[in-house]
N, C-alpha and C positions, 0 to 999 in steps of 0.2 A: 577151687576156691570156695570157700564157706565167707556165707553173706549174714549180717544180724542187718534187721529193717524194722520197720513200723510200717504197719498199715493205716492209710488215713484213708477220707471218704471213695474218692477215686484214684490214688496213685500210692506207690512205696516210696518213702524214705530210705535212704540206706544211711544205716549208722555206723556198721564196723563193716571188714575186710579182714579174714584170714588166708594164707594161703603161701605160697614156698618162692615167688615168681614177682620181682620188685615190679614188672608191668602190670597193671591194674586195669583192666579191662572190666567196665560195668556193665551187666546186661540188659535190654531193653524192657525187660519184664520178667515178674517173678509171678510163679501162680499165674499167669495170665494180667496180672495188672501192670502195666505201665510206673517206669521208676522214670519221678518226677525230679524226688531232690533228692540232695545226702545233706547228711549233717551237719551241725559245727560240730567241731575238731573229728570228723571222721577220719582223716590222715593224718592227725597229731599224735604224737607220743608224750605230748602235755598236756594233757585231758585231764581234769581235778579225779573224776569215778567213772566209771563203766556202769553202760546203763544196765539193768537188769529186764525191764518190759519190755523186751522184745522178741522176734522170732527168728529163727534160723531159715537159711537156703544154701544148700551143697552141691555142687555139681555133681552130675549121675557120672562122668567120666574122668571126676577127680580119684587118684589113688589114694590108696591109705598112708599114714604115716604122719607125725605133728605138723602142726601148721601154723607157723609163726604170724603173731599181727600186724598187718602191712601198715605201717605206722612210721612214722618220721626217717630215719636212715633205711630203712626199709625198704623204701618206696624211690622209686628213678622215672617211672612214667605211668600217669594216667589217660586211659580214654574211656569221656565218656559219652554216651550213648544218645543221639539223637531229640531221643525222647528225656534227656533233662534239663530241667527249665530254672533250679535254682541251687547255690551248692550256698553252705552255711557260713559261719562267722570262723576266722580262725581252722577252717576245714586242712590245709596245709602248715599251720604255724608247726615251723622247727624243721618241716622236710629239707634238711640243707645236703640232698642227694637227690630231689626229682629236678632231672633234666627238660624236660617234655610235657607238654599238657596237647591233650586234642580233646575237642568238645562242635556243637554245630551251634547252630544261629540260635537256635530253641534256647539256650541258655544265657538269660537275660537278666538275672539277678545275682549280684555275688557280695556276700556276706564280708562283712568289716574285718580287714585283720586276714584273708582270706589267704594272702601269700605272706605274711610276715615270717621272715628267718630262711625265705628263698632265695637265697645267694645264686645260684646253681641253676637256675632256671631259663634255659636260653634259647625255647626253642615251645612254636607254639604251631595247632595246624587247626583250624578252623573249618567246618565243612558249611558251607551256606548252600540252604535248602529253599529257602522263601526271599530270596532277594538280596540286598547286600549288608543289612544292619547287623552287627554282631557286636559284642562287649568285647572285644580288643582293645578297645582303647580305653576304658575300665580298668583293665588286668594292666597292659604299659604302665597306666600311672602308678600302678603301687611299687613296679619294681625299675630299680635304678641301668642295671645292667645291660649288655647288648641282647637283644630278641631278635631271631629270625623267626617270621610271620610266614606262613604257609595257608593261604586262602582256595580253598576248592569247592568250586563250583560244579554246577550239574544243569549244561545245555540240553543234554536229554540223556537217554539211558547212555544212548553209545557215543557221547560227547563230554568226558572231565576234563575242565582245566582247572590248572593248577596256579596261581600267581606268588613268588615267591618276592618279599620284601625284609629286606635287613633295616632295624631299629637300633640306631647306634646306643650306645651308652651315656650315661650322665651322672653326675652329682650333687650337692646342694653343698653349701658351705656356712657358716655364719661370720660374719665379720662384724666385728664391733668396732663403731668410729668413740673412740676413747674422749677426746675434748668434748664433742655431741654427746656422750651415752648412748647413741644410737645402736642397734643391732641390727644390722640387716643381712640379706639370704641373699646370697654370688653364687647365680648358675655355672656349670665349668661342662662341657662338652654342648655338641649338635643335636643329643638325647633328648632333650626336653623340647625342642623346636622340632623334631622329626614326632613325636605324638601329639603332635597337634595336630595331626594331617588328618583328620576326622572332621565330619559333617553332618549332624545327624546319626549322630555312629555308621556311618559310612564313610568308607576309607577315599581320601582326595586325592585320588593319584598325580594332579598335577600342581598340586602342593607339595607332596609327596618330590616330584623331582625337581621343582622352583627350587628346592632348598639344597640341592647338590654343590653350586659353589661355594656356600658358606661351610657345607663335609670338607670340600674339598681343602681348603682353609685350616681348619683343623684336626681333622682325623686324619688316625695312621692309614699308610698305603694300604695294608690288605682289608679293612674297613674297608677304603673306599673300592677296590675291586669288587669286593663281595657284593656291595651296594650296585656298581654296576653291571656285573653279568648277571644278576637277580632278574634288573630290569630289562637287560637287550634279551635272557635266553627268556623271559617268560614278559613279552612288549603289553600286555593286557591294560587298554588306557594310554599307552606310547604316545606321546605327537607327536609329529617329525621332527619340530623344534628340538624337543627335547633328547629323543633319539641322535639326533646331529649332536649334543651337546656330551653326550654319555661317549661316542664313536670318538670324537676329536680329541677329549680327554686320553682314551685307549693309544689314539695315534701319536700323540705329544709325547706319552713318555710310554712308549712300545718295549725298547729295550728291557727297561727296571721292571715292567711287569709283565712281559713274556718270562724274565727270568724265577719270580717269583712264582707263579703260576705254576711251573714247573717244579722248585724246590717244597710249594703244598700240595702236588700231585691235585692239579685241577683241571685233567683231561676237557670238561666239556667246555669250560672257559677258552680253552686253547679249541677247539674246533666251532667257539663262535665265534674268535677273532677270524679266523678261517671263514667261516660262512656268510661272515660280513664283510669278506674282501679287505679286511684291515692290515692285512701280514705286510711287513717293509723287509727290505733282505737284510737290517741292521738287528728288526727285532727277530728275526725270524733265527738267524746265527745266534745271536741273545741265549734262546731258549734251548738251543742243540749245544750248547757250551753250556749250558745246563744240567740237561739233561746224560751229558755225558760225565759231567764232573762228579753229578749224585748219582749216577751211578744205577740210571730208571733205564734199562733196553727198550720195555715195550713204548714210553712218549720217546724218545729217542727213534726210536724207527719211525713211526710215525710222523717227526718232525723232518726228520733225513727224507723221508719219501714226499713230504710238502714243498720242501725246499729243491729237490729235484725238478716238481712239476710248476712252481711256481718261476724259482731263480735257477733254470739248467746254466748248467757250466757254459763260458764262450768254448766253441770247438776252434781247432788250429783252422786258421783258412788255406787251402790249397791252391797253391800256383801252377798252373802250366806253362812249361816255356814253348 
């Protein structure tokens, strides 16, 4: 990858991005200095000019051969690097193909405009280094769509966890009352009440799960799945209340989404219904009439050999005369 930067008193700018590989991986430092920020419109392909004052940085184990500007269609995922602290105005406008953004806590300032035209973007992972503040809920407000949040943490070296949270989607609408002249904005999805779960820019996890009955209310089934094996396989902040409330959900309608589970191929969902003792011999058939319709051997063995050890068959009883 070929990097164009600016040097300022103690850190690098990054301004452009060449390179063959729609992952964009920034480095922690160039020359030895510390890269602070990147641009506005560093990942745009709608940039008015290209700057000219700047410098170049090429990886020593880059090959030869042209290298296209990672720039709007271009571009499917950024990570960046620990060490930056502010990205610019418009830096994303137009990438209507990055999927993915990863960044850590250290990045606490994002420029106006910074995801406009990110349709696409559904999927974020967070590294917190310094405690739990991070600009997630920042980044949620600008874009409307579903976000899954990926929060990683660092107990010590040999301790990562991971907290995964689904941010459903939302809309805004305008509605004009005609006799009034009035205009007014009609929220429509559980989107905009699930990014409010912030405190401090800190995530409120039990906010975060208070607001499940009203998901439940509105969002599609596999929403609310996703919403719940997020929170029983990765319980970080859990309380038992609410735990019991996510489990009885699973239990009441076991059938519909044991079988679903199965036709998304979501192996670990199905071995935490399993590890949480929740399998019924109704939903547990569910999933093997599933599994066998679509035509998946290896969840199909797997469910055949649960259902053995859970619901063995009755044996004939034997009479002696």
């Amino acid at each position: 990858m070929k990097i164009q930067y600016r040097i300022h008193e103690d850190h690098i700018e990054i301004v452009r991005c060449f390179g063959s590989d729609s992952k964009v991986e920034l480095p922690k430092q160039i020359e030895g200095i510390p890269v602070k920020k990147v641009a506005a419109y560093a990942f745009s392909s709608r940039k008015g000019k290209e700057d000219e004052s700047v410098c170049e940085w090429t990886e020593d184990s880059l090959p030869g051969g042209s290298k296209q500007l990672l720039a709007g269609e271009a571009v499917e995922e950024v990570v960046f690097p620990d060490t930056v602290e502010e990205i610019g105005n418009y830096i994303f406008y137009g990438c209507k193909k990055l999927g993915k953004l990863e960044f850590s806590d250290s990045l606490v300032r994002i420029g106006s405009g910074a995801f406009t035209g990110c349709g696409n973007l559904n999927r974020l992972k967070v590294r917190l280094r310094q405690g739990e503040k991070s600009c997630v809920k920042e980044i949620l407000g600008d874009l409307w769509q579903r976000i899954d949040v990926v929060f990683e943490t660092e107990a010590d070296s040999a301790d990562v966890r991971e907290v995964k949270l689904v941010f459903p989607e939302h809309y805004e609408e305008a509605v004009e009352n005609t006799p009034a002249r009035i205009l007014f904005t009609q929220h429509h999805g559980v989107g905009n009440n699930y990014r409010q779960c912030f405190y401090s820019r800190e995530m409120d996890y039990r906010k975060y799960d208070a607001l499940f009955p009203l998901a439940a209310a509105q969002e599609k089934p596999e929403v609310l799945e996703d919403m719940i094996f997020c929170r029983l396989g990765t319980p970080y902040r859990l309380t038992p209340e609410y735990e019991k409330m996510y489990e009885s959900y699973v239990v009441m309608h076991l059938p519909e989404i044991a079988r679903r589970l199965v036709e998304r191929d979501r192996p670990e969902a199905l071995a935490c219904i399993l590890g949480r003792g929740l399998w019924s011999r109704e939903g547990l058939e569910s999933a093997v009439d599933a599994a066998a319709r679509n035509k998946k051997p290896e969840i199909l063995s797997y469910l055949m050999n649960e259902k053995h050890l859970l619901f063995p068959e009755n044996r004939r009883k034997r009479f002696e005369l």
